[in-house]
TORKOL-4160 file (C-alpha; in steps of 0.2 Angstrom, whole numbers, padded with zeros to 4 digits, m for minus):
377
<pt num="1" X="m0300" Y="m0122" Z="m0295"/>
<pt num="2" X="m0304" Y="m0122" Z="m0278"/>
<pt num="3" X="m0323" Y="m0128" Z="m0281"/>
<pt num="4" X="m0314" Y="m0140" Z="m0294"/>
<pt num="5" X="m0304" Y="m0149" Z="m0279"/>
<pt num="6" X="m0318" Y="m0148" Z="m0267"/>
<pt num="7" X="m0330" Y="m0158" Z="m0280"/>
<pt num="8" X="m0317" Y="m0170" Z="m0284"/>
<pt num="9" X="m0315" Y="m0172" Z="m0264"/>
<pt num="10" X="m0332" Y="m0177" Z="m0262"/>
<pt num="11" X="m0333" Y="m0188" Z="m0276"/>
<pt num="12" X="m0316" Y="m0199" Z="m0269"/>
<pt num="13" X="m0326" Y="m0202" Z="m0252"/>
<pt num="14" X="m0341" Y="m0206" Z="m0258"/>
<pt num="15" X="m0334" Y="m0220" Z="m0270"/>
<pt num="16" X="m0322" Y="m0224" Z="m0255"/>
<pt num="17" X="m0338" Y="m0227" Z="m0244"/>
<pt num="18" X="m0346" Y="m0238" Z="m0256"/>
<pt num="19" X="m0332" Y="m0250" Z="m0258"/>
<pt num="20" X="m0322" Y="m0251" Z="m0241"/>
<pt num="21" X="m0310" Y="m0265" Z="m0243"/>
<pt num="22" X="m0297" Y="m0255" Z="m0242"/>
<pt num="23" X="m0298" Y="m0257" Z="m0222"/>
<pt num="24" X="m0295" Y="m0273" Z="m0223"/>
<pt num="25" X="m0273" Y="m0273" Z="m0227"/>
<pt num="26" X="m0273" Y="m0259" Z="m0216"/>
<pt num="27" X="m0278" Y="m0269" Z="m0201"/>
<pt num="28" X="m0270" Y="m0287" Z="m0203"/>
<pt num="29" X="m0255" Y="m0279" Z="m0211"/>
<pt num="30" X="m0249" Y="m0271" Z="m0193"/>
<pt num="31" X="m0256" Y="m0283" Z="m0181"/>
<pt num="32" X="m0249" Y="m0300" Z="m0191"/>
<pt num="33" X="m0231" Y="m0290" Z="m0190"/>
<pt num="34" X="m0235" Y="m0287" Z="m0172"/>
<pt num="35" X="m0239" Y="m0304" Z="m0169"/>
<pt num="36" X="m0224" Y="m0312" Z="m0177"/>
<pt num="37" X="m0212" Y="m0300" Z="m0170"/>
<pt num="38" X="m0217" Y="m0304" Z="m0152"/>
<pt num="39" X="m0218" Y="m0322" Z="m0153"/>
<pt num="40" X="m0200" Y="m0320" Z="m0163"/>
<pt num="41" X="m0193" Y="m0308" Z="m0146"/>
<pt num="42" X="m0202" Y="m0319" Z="m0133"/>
<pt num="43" X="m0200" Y="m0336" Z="m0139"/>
<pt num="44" X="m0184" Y="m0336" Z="m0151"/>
<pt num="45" X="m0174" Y="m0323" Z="m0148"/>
<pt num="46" X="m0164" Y="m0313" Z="m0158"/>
<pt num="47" X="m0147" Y="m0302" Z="m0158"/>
<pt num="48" X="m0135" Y="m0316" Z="m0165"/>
<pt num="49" X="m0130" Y="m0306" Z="m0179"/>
<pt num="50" X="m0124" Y="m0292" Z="m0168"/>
<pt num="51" X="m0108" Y="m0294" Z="m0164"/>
<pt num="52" X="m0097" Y="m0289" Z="m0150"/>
<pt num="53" X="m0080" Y="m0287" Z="m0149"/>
<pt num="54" X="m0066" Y="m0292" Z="m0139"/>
<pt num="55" X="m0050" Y="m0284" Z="m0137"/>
<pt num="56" X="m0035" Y="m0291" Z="m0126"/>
<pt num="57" X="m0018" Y="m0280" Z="m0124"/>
<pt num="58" X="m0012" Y="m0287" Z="m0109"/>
<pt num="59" X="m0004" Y="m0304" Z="m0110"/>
<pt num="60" X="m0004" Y="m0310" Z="m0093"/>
<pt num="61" X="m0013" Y="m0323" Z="m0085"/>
<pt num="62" X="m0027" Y="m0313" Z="m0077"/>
<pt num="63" X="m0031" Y="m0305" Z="m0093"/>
<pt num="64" X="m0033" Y="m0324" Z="m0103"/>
<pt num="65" X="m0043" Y="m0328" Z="m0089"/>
<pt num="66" X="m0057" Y="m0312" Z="m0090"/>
<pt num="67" X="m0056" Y="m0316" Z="m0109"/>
<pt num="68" X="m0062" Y="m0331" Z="m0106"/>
<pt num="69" X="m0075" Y="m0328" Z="m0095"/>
<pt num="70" X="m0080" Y="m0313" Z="m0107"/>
<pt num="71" X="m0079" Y="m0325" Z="m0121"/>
<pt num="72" X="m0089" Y="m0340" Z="m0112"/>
<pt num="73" X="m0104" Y="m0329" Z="m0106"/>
<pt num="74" X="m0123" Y="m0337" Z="m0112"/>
<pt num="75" X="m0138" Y="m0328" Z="m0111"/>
<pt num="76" X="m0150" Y="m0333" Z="m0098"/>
<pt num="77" X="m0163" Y="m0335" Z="m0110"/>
<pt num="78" X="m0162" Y="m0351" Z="m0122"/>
<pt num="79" X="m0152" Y="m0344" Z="m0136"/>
<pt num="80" X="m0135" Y="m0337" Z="m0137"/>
<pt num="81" X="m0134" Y="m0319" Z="m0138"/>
<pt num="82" X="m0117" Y="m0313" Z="m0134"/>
<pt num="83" X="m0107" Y="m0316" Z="m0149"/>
<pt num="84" X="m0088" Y="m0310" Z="m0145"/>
<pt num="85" X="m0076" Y="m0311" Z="m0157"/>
<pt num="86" X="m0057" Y="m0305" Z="m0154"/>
<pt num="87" X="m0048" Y="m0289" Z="m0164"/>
<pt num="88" X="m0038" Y="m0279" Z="m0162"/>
<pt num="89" X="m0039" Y="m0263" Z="m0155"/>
<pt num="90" X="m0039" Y="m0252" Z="m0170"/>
<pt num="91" X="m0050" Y="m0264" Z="m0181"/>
<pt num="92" X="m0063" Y="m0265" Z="m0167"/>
<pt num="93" X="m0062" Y="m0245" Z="m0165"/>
<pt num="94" X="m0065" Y="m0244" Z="m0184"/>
<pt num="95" X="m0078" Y="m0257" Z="m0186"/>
<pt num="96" X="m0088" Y="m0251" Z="m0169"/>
<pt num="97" X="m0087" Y="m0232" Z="m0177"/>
<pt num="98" X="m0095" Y="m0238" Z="m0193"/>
<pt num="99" X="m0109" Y="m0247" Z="m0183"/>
<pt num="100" X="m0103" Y="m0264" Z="m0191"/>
<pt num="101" X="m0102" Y="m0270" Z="m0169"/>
<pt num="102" X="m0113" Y="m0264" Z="m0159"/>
<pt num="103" X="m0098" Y="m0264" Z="m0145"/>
<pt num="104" X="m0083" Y="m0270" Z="m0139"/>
<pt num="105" X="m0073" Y="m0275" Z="m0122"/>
<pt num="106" X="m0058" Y="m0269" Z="m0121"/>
<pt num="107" X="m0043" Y="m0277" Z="m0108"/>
<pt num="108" X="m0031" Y="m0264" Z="m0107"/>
<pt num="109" X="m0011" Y="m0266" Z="m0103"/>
<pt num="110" X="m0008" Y="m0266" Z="m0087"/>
<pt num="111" X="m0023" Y="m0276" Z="m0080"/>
<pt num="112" X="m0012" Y="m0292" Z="m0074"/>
<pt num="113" X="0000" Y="m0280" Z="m0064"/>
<pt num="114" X="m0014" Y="m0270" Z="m0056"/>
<pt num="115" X="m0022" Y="m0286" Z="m0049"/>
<pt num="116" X="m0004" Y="m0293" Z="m0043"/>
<pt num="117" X="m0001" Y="m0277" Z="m0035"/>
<pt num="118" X="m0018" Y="m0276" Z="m0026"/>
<pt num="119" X="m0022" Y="m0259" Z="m0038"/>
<pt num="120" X="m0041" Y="m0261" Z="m0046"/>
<pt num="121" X="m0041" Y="m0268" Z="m0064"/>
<pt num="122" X="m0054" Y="m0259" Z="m0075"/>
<pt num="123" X="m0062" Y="m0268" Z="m0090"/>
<pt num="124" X="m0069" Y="m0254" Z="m0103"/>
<pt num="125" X="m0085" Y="m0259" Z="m0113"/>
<pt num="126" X="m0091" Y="m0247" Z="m0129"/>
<pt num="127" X="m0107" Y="m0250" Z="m0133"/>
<pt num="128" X="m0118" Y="m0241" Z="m0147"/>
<pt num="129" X="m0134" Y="m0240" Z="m0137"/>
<pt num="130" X="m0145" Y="m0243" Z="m0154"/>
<pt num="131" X="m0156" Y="m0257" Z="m0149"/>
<pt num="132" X="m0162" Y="m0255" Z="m0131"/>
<pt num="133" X="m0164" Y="m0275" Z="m0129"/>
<pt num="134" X="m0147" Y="m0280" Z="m0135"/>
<pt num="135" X="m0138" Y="m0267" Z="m0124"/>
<pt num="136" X="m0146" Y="m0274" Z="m0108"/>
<pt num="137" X="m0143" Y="m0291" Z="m0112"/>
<pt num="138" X="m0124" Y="m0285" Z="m0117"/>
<pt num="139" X="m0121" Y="m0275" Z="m0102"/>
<pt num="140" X="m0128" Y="m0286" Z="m0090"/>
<pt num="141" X="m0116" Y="m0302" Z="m0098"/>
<pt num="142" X="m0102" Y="m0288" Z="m0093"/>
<pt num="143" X="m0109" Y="m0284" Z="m0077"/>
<pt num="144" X="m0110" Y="m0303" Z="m0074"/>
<pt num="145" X="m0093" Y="m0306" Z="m0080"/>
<pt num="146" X="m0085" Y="m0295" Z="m0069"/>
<pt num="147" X="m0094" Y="m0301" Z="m0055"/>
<pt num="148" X="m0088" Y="m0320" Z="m0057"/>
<pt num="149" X="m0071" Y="m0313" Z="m0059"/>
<pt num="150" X="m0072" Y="m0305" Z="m0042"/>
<pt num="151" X="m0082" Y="m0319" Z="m0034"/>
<pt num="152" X="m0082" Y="m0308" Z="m0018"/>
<pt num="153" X="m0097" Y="m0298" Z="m0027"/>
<pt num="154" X="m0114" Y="m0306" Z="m0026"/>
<pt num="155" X="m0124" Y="m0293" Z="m0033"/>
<pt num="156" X="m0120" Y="m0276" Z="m0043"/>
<pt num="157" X="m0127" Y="m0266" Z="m0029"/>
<pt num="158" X="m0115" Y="m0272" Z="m0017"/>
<pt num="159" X="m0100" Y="m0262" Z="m0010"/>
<pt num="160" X="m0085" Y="m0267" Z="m0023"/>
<pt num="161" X="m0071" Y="m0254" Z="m0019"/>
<pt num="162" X="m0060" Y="m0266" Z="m0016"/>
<pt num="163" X="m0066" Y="m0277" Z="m0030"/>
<pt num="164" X="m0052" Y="m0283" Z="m0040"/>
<pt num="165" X="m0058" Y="m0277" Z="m0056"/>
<pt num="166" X="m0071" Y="m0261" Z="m0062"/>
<pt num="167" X="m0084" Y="m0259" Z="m0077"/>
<pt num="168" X="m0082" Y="m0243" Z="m0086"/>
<pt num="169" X="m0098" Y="m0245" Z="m0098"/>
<pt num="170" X="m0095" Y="m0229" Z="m0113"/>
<pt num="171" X="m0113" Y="m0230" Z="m0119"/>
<pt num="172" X="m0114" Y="m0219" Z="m0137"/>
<pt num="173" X="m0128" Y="m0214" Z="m0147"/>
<pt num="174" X="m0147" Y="m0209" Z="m0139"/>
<pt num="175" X="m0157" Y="m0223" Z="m0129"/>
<pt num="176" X="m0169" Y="m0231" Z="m0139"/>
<pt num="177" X="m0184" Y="m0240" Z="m0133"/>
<pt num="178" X="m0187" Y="m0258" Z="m0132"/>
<pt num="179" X="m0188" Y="m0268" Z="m0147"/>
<pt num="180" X="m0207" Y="m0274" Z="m0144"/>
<pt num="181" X="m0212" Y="m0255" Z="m0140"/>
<pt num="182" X="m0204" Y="m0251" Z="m0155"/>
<pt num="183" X="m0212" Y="m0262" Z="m0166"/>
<pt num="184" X="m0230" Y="m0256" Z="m0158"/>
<pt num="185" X="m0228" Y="m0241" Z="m0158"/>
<pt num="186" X="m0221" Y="m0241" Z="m0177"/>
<pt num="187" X="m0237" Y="m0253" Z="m0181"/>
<pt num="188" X="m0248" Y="m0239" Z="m0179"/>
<pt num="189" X="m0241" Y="m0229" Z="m0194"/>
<pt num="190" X="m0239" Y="m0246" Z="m0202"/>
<pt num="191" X="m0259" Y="m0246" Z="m0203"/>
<pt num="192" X="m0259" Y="m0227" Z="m0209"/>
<pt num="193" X="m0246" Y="m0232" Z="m0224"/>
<pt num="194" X="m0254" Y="m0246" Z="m0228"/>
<pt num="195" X="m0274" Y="m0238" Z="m0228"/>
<pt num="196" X="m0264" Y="m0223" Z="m0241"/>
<pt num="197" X="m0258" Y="m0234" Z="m0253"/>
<pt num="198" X="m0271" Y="m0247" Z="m0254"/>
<pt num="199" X="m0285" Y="m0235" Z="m0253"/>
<pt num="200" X="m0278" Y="m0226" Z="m0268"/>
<pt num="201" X="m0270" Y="m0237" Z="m0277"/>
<pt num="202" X="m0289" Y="m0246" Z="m0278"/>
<pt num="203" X="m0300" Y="m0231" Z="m0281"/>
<pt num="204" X="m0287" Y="m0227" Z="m0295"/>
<pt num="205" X="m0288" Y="m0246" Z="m0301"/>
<pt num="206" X="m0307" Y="m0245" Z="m0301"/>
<pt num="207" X="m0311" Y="m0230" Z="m0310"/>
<pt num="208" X="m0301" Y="m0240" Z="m0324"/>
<pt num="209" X="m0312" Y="m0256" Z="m0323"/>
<pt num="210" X="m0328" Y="m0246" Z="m0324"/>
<pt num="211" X="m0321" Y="m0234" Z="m0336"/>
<pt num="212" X="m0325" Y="m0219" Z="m0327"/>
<pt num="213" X="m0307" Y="m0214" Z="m0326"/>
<pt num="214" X="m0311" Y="m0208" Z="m0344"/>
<pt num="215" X="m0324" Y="m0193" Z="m0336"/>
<pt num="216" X="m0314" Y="m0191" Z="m0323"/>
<pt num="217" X="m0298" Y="m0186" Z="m0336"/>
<pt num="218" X="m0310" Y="m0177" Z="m0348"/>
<pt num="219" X="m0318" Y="m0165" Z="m0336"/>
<pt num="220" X="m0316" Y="m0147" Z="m0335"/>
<pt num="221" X="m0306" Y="m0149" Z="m0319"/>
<pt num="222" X="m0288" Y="m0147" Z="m0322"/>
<pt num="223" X="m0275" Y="m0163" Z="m0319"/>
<pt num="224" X="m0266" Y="m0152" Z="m0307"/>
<pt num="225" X="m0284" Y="m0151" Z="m0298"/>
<pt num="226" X="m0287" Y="m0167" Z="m0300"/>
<pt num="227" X="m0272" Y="m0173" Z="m0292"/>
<pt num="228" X="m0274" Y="m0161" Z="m0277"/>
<pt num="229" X="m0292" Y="m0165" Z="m0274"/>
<pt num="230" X="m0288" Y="m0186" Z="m0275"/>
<pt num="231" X="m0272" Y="m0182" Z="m0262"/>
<pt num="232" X="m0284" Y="m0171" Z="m0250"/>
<pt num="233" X="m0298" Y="m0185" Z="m0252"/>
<pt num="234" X="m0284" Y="m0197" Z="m0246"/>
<pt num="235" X="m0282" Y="m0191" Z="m0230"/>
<pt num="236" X="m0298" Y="m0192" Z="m0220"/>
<pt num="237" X="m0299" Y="m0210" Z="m0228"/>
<pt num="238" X="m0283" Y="m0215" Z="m0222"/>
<pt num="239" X="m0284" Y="m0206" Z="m0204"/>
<pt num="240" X="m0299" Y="m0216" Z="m0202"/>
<pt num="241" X="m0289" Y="m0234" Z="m0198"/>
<pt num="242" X="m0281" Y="m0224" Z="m0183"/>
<pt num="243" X="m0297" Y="m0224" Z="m0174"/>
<pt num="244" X="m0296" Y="m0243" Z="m0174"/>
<pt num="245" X="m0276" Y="m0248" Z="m0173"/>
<pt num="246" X="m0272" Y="m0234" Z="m0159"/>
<pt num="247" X="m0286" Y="m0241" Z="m0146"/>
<pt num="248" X="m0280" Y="m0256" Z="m0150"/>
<pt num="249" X="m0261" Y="m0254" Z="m0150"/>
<pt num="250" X="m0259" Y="m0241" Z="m0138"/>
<pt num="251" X="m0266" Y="m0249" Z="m0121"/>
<pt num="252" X="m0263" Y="m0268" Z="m0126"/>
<pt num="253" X="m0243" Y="m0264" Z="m0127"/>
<pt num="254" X="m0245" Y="m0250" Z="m0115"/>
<pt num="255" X="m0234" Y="m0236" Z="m0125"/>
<pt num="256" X="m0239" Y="m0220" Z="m0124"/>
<pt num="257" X="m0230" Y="m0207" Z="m0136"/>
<pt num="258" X="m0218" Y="m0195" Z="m0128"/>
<pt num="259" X="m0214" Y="m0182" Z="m0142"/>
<pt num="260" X="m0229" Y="m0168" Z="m0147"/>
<pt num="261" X="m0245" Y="m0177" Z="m0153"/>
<pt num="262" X="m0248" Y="m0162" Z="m0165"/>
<pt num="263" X="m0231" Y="m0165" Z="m0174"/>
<pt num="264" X="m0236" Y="m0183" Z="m0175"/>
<pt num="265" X="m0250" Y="m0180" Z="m0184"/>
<pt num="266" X="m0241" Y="m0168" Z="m0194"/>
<pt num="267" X="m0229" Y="m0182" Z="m0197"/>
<pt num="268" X="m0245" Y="m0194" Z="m0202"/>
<pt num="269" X="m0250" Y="m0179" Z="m0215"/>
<pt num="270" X="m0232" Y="m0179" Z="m0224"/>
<pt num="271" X="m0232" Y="m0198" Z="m0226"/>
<pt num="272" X="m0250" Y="m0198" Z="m0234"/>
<pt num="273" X="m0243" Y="m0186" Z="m0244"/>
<pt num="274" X="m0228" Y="m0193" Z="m0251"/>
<pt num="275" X="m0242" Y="m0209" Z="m0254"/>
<pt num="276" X="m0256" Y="m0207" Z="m0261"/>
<pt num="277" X="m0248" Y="m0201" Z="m0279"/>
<pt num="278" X="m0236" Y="m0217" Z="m0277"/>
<pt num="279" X="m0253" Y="m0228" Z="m0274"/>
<pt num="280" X="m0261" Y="m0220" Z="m0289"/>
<pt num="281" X="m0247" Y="m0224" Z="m0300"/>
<pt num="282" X="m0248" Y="m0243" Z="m0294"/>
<pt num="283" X="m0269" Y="m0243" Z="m0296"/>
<pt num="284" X="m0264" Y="m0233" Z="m0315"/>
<pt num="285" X="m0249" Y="m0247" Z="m0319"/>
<pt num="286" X="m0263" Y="m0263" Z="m0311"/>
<pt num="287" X="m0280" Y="m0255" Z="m0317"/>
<pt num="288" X="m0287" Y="m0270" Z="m0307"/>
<pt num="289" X="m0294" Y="m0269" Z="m0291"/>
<pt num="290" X="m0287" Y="m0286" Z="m0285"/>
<pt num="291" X="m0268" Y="m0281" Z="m0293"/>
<pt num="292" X="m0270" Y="m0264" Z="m0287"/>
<pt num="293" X="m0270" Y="m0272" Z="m0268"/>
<pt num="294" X="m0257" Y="m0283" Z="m0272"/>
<pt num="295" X="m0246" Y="m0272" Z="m0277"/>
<pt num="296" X="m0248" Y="m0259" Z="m0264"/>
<pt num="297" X="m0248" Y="m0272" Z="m0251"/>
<pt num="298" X="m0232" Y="m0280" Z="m0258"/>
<pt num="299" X="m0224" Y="m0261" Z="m0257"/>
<pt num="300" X="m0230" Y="m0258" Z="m0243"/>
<pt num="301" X="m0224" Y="m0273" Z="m0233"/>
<pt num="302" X="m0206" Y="m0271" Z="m0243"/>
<pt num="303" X="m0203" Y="m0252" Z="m0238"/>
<pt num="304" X="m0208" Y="m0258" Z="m0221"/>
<pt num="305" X="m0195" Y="m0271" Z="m0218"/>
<pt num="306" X="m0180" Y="m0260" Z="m0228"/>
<pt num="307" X="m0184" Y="m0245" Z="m0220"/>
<pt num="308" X="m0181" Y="m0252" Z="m0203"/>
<pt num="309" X="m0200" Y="m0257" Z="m0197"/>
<pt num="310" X="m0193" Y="m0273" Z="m0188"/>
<pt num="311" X="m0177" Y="m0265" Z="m0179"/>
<pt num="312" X="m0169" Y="m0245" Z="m0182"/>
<pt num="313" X="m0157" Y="m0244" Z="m0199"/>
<pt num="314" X="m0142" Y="m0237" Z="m0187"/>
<pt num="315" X="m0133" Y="m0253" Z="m0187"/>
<pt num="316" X="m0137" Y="m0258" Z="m0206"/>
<pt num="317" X="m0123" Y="m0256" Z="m0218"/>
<pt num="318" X="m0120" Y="m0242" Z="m0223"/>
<pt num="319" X="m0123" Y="m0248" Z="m0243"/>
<pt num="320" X="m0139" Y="m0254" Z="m0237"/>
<pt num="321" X="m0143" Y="m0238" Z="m0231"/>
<pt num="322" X="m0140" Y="m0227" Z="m0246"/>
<pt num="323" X="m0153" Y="m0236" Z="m0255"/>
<pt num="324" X="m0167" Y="m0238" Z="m0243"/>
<pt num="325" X="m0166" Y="m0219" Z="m0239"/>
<pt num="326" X="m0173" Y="m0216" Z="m0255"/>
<pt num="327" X="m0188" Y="m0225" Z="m0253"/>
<pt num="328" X="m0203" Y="m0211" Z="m0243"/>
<pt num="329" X="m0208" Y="m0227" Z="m0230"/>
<pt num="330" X="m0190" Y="m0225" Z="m0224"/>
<pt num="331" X="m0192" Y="m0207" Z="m0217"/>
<pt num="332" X="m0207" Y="m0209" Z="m0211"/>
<pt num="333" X="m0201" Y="m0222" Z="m0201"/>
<pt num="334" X="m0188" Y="m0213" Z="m0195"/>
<pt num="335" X="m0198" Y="m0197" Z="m0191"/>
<pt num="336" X="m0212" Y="m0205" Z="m0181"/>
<pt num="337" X="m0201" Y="m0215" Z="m0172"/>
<pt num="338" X="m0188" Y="m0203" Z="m0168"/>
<pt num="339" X="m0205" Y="m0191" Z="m0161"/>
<pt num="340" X="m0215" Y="m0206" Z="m0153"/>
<pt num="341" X="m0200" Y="m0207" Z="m0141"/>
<pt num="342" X="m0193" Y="m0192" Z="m0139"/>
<pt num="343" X="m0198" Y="m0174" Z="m0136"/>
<pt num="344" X="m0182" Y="m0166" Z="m0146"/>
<pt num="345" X="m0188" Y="m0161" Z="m0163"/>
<pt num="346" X="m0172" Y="m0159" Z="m0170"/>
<pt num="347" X="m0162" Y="m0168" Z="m0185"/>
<pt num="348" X="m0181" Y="m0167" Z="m0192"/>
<pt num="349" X="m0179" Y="m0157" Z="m0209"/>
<pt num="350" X="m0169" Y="m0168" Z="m0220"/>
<pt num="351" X="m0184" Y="m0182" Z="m0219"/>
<pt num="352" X="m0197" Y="m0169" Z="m0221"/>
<pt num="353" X="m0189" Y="m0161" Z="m0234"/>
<pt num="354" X="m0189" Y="m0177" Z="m0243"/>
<pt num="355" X="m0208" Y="m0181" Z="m0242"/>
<pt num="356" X="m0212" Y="m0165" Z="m0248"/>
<pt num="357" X="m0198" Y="m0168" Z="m0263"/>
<pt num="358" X="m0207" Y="m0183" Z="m0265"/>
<pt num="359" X="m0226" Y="m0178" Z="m0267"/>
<pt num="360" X="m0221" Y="m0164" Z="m0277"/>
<pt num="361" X="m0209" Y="m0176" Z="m0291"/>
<pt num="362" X="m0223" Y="m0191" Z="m0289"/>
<pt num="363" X="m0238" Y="m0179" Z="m0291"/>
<pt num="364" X="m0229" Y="m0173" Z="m0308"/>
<pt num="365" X="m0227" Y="m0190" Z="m0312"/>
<pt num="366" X="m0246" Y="m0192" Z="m0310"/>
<pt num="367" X="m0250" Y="m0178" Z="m0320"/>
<pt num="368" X="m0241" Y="m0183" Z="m0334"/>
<pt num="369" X="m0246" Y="m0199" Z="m0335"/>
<pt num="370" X="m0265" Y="m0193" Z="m0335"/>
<pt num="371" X="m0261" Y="m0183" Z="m0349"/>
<pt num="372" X="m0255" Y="m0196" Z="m0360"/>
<pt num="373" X="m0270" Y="m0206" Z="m0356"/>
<pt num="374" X="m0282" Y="m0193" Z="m0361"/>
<pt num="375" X="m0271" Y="m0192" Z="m0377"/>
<pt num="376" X="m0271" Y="m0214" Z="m0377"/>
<pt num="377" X="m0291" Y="m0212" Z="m0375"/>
């Protein structure tokens, strides 16, 4: 079998060299995404949708007027980002726990009387630290609240012991990086899942144009070799769109990857696993070159935006992200981000497991679809 694979191997890159339009999704793909989503964080904005709430259980005066400081806060920039809207406590305890806000203020009983007895008030904010550009905006909204409330402050690094009111900021959840560092550094694998299914997907969908496909099926090789030798094929082809997105990417939006760059690559393997029998059966459904890149284009860019490409699934709901975990982009997503930024390896297995499920179930799928075309033929 082994001579079997490595023939089959050979035969996949030559006919991957003689028609190299595969490249071509793999490199706009990553860089039009990159290109939108900073225009959209640098020039737009975002955060809207993330909601913040605000909790008031003192009735005093002094407690209506930090609401409505809190409550009357604009970002600096030229779009709201501070959405507040009121609750109370047990709502916004439930709704913050279930991700549904991303935080929320809380004016606790007692913080009139503090102030009228000269004690210091305290303001809590809880704030799910899931997307590193919203929490800075949010916290700094606080930070500036506070200060405006105080007057006597002029800046955070100013002595405010005897300030009238304190900040206590909870922060849950890991740090995460910015959103623009995100999205670059998640636009590298972009280029590697898009260069796996495309590349297959059309060597697939030409072998059924030219009708080689039929001597590829009826030779001595075995499916089960056949659909090894195609995967191993796959990966120096798809590796081979890093050598252009990581120069690129890398220094022009200067992040560099803090987790183990062998894991990471181990990480790339998994998710040309999990792949490259998906993009065959799209180039076996297409058996058209120009459908078979449709479609794997139109999956890829799809799995990309469900699976969190644009911003982490932690504050999707949690509907949302039942479904989306079943598709492979998803956890490789969620493993090359989680390693890019961060040297712990663990909560690792579940995802990794799944590939590997995945290649296995898909590469069944495969074969049994290449039997019954042998039988069709």
């Amino acid at each position: 079998m082994l001579r079997q694979i490595i023939a089959i191997v050979k035969k996949d890159l030559k006919q991957a060299k003689r028609d190299p339009r595969f490249i071509a999704p793999s490199l706009i793909i990553p860089f039009v995404f990159l290109i939108v989503y900073t225009i959209m964080w640098t020039s737009v904005g975002g955060g809207e949708s993330f909601a913040c709430g605000l909790v008031v259980q003192d009735i005093s005066s002094e407690a209506d007027d930090m609401a409505g400081i809190i409550e009357n806060m604009v970002s600096t920039t030229n779009h709201t980002w501070f959405n507040i809207e009121r609750y109370d406590l047990e709502t916004a305890s439930s709704l913050y726990q279930n991700t549904e806000l991303i935080a929320y203020i809380l004016i606790p009983t007692g913080f009139g009387a503090n102030i009228s007895s000269g004690t210091q008030a305290t303001v809590t904010m809880y704030i799910n630290n899931a997307n590193d550009d919203i929490v800075k905006n949010y916290v700094h909204r606080m930070e500036a609240a506070v200060l405006l409330y105080n007057q006597g402050a002029v800046s955070p690094q100013f002595d405010q012991s005897n300030a009238r009111v304190a900040l206590d900021e909870t922060l849950s959840l890991a740090a995460t990086p910015s959103n623009l560092s995100y999205m670059a550094a998640v636009g590298i694998l972009l280029s590697l899942i898009a260069c796996s299914l495309a590349s297959q997907a059309m060597l697939t969908a030409t072998e059924f144009e030219t009708n080689a496909i039929h001597d590829t099926l009826n030779s001595p090789a075995s499916r089960v070799a056949l659909v090894i030798g195609r995967t191993v094929a796959a990966i120096p082809r798809s590796v081979s769109v890093l050598v252009v997105t990581i120069p690129v990417i890398v220094p022009s939006m200067n992040i560099f990857p803090t987790g183990n760059i062998l894991v990471l690559a181990g990480i790339s393997f998994l998710t040309i696993l999990a792949l490259v029998p998906l993009g065959e059966l799209i180039g076996m459904k297409a058996r058209k070159r120009e459908q078979a890149l449709l479609g794997s284009v139109l999956f890829t860019v799809v799995g990309f935006l469900a699976g969190g490409g644009l911003a982490p699934i932690g504050l999707a709901p949690i509907a949302f992200r039942s479904v989306v975990l079943l598709i492979p982009i998803t956890h490789s997503i969620l493993l090359w981000t989680r390693v890019f930024f961060s040297d712990s390896l663990l909560g690792l297995w579940p995802s990794i497991l799944f590939l590997i499920g995945t290649w296995i179930l898909l590469s069944a799928i495969v074969v049994t679809l290449m039997k019954r075309e042998v039988e069709r033929s």
